[in-house]
C-alpha positions as CSV (number, residue, x, y, z in Angstrom):
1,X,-1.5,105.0,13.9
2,X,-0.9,105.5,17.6
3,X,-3.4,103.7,19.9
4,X,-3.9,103.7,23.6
5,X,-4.5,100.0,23.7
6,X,-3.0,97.3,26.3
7,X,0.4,96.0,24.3
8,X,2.0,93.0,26.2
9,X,6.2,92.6,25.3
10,X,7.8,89.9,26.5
11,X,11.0,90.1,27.4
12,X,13.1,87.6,25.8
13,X,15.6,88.1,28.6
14,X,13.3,85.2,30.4
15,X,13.4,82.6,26.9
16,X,15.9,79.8,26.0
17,X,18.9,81.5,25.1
18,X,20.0,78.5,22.9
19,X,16.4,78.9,20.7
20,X,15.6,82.4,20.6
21,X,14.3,82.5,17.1
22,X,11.9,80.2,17.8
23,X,11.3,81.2,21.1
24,X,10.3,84.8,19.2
25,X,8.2,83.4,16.7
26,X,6.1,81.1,19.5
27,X,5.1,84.4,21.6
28,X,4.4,86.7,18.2
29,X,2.3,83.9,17.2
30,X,0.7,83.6,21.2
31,X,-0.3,87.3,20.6
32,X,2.7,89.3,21.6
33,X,2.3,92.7,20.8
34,X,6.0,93.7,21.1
35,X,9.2,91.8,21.4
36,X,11.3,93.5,24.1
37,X,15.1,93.0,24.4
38,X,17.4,94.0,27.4
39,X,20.6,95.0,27.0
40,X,22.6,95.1,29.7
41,X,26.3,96.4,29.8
42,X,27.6,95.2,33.5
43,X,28.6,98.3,34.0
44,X,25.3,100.5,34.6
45,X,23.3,97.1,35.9
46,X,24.7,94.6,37.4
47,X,24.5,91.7,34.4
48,X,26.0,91.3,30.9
49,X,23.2,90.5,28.1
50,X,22.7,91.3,24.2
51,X,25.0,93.3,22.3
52,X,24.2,94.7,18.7
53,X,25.2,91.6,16.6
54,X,23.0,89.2,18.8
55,X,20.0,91.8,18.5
56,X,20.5,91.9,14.6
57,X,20.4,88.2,14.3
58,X,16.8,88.2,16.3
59,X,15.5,90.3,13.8
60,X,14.9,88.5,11.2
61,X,12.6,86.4,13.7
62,X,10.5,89.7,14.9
63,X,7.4,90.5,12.6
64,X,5.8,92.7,15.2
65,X,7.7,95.6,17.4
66,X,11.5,95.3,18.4
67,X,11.3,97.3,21.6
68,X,15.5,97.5,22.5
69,X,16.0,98.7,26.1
70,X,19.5,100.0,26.4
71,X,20.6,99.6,30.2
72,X,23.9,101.0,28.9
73,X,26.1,104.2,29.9
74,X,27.0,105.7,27.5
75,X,25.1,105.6,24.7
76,X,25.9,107.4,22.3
77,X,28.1,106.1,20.7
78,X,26.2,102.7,20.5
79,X,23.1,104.2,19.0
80,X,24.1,103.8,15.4
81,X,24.6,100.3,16.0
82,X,21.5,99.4,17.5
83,X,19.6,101.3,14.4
84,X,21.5,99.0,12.4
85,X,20.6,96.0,14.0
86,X,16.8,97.0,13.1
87,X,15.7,98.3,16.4
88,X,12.2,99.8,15.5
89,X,12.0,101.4,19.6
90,X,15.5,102.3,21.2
91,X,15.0,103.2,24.8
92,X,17.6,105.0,26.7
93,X,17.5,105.7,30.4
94,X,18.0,109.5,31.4
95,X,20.4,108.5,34.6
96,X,22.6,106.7,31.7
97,X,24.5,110.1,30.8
98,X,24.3,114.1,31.1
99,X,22.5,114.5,28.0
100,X,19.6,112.6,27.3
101,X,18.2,115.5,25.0
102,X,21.1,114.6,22.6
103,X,20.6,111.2,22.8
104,X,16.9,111.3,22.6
105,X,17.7,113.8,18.6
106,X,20.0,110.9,17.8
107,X,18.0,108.3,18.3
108,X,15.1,109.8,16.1
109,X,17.3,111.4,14.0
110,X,19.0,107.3,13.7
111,X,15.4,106.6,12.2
112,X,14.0,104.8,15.5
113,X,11.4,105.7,17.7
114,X,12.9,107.2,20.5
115,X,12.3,105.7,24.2
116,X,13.2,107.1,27.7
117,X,13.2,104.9,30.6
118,X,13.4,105.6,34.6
119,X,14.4,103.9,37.5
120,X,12.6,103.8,39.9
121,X,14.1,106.5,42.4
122,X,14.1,109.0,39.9
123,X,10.8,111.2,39.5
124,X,8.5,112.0,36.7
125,X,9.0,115.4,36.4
126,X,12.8,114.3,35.1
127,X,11.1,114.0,31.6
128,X,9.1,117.0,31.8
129,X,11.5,119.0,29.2
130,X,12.0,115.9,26.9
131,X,8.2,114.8,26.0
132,X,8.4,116.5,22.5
133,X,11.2,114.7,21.6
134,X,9.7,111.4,23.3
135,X,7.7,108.2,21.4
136,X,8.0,106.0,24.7
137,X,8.6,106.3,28.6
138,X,9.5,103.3,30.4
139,X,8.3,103.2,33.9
140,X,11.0,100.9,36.2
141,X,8.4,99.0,38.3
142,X,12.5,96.8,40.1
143,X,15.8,98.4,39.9
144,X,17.2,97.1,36.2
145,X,19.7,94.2,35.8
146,X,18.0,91.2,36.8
147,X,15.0,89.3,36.0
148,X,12.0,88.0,38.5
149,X,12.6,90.2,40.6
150,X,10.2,91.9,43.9
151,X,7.2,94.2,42.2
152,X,7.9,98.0,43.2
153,X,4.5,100.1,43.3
154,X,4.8,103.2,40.9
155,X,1.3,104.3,40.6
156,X,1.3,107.8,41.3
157,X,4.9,108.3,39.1
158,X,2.6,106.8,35.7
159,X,-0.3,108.8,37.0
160,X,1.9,111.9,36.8
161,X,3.2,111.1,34.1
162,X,0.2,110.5,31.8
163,X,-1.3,113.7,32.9
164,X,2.2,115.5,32.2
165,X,1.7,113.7,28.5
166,X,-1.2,114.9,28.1
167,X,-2.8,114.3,24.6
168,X,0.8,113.9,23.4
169,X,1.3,110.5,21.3
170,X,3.6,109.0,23.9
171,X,3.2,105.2,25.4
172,X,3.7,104.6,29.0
173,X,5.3,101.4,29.1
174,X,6.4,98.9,32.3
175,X,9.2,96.9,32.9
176,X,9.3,94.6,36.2
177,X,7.6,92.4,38.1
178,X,4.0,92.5,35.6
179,X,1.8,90.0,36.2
180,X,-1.9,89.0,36.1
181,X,-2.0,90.5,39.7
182,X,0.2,94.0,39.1
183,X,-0.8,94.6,34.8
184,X,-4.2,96.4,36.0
185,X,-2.9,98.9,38.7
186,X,-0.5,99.8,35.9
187,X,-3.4,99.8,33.1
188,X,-5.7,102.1,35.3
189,X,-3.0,104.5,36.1
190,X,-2.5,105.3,32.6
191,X,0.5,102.9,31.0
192,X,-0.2,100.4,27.7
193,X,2.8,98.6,27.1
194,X,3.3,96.3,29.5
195,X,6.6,94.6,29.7
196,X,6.5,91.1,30.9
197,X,9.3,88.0,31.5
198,X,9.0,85.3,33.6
199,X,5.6,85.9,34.3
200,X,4.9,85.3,30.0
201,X,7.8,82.1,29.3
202,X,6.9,80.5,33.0
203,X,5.1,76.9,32.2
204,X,6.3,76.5,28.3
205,X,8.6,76.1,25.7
206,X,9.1,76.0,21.8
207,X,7.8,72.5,22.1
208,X,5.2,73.6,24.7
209,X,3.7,77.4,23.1
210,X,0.5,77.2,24.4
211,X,1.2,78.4,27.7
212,X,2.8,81.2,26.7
213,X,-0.8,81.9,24.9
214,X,-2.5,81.4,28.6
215,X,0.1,84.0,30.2
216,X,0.2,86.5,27.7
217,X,-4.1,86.7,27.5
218,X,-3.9,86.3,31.3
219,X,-1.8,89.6,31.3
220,X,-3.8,91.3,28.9
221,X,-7.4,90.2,30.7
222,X,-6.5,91.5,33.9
223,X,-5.3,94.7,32.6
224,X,-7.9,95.2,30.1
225,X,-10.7,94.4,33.3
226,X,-9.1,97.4,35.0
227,X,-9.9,99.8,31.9
């Protein structure tokens, strides 16, 4: 069932890369909402992260959502791959390729929920012909490829967008820079998935889960208080 509510994902991008499965089952059982996983290709970002055999073996780890951002061009071709490796979300981003309509089909027709994510010089009204094929849009609050990086205000492009959506049953999720002091300008705006990476692993560690607790229900407070 499709609800509007605040969903945090952390973005294992920001976890020990030598303990990922247990770095995945500390924040599900901190109250992660989603697991998010960037994949990057070094080609259309700057950076070189998970490919589909590394995604299939978190899997097995991830009870809740796995929310697979593909910073990847092209796509295609990789899509099968991804469904494969269990993705339950597969986002694409529409400056990736010249036809994210036919990616978006193959992605849902792959079995996934199908995602569409923009950078952040690229407008809302880029999606305008694609919301009936869309499950997710993923609001670029930094250019992609890095981590930790500088908070870049998008209000008005998530305002826009969740009155383009409508009563459609679409999420509005952000990637970059959310924190206890950026989650609730995004929340009142209009998004509910709220991708976070530094700002959920900073402070803990397998041995060490309860600060991820404290980060993730820090998140979630501050944009649930701007509802």
């Amino acid at each position: 069932m499709f609800e509007h509510k605040i969903k945090i994902a952390p973005s294992i991008l920001s976890a020990d890369f030598a303990n990922f499965g247990q770095e995945i089952q500390a924040i599900e059982a901190q109250g992660a909402d989603w697991v998010h996983v960037d994949v990057m290709d070094g080609h259309f970002v700057p950076n070189l992260t998970f490919g589909p055999m590394a995604v299939k073996a978190f899997r097995p780890h991830v009870k809740t959502v796995m929310d697979v951002h593909l910073m990847i061009s092209p796509v295609d071709q990789y899509i099968d791959a991804y469904a494969d490796a269990g993705a339950d979300v597969l986002t694409a981003h529409i400056e990736a390729g010249p036809h994210i309509h036919r990616t978006l089909q193959a992605i849902k027709g792959a079995g996934m929920k199908a995602g569409v994510a923009l950078n952040p010089g690229t407008p809302a009204e880029s999606v305008a012909h694609l919301l009936d094929l869309t499950d997710l849009i993923c609001v670029m609050t930094v250019n992609p490829g890095f981590g930790g990086q500088k908070y870049i205000d998008m209000t008005a492009k998530v305002r826009a967008l969740r009155a383009m959506i409508g009563d459609r049953e679409i999420h509005i999720e952000i990637d970059g820079g959310m924190d206890p002091s950026t989650a609730p300008l995004m929340a009142e705006a209009g998004a509910d998935v709220l991708v976070a990476g530094s700002a959920v692993f900073r402070g803990g560690s397998v041995q060490n889960p309860e600060a991820y607790g404290d980060n993730i229900r820090a998140i979630r407070a501050a944009a649930e208080g701007a509802l």
